[in-house]
C-alpha positions in Angstrom: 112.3 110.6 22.1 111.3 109.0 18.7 114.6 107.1 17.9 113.1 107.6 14.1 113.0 111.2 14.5 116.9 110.7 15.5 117.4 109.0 12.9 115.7 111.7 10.7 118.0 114.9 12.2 121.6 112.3 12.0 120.6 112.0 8.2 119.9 115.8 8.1 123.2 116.5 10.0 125.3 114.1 8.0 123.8 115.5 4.4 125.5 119.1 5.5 128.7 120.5 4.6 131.5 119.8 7.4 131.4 123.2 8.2 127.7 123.0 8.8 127.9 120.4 10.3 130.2 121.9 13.3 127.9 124.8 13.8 124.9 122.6 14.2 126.9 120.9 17.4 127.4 123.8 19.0 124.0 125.1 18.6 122.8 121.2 19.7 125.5 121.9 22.8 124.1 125.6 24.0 120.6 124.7 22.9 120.8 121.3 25.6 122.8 124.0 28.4 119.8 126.4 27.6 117.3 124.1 27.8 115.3 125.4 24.5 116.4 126.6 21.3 116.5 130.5 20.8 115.5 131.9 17.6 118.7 132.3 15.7 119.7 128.8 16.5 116.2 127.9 14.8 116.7 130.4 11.9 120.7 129.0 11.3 119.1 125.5 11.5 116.0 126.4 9.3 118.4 127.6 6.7 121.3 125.9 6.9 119.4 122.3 6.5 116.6 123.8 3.8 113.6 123.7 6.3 112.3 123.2 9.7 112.5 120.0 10.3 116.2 119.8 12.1 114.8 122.8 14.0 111.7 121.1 15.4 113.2 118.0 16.1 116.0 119.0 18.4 112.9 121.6 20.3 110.8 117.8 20.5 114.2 115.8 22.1 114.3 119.1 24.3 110.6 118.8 25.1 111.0 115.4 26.2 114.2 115.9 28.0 112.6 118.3 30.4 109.6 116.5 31.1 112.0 113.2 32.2 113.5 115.7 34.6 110.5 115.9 36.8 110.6 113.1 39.6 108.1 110.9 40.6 107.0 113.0 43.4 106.0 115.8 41.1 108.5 118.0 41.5 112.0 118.6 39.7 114.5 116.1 39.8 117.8 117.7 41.4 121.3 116.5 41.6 121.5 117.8 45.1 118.8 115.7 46.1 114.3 115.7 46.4 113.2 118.9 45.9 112.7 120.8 49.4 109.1 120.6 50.9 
């Protein structure tokens, strides 16, 4: 992930109220346990930061966090081991 584009969404993050702020956690916490965001996590986001931007920047770290979790063998990475031929 673009350590820029973090950058960007910890500057969005910190410009919100504390309240905000707290939401936007949880909805980073069940978005990462979901593995995508659903779309009132992207509407809260949309509207609680004044855009999209937050939105498609936590679906990108997602994006990229799934594809690391594919091995080098091609199939997905587990924590129980390779993935069963």
């Amino acid at each position: 992930m673009d350590r820029t584009l973090l950058a960007r969404a910890d500057e969005i993050v910190a410009s919100l109220s504390p309240g905000k702020r707290e939401t936007v956690r949880e909805i980073v916490i069940n978005s990462v346990h979901r593995g995508a965001v659903d779309p009132s996590a992207r509407r809260f986001l949309t509207a609680a930061s004044g855009g999209p931007e937050l939105a498609d920047i936590l679906t990108a770290a997602l994006d990229s966090s799934a594809a690391g979790a594919v091995s080098a063998e091609g199939g997905p990475r587990s924590e129980l081991g390779p993935a069963a031929s």
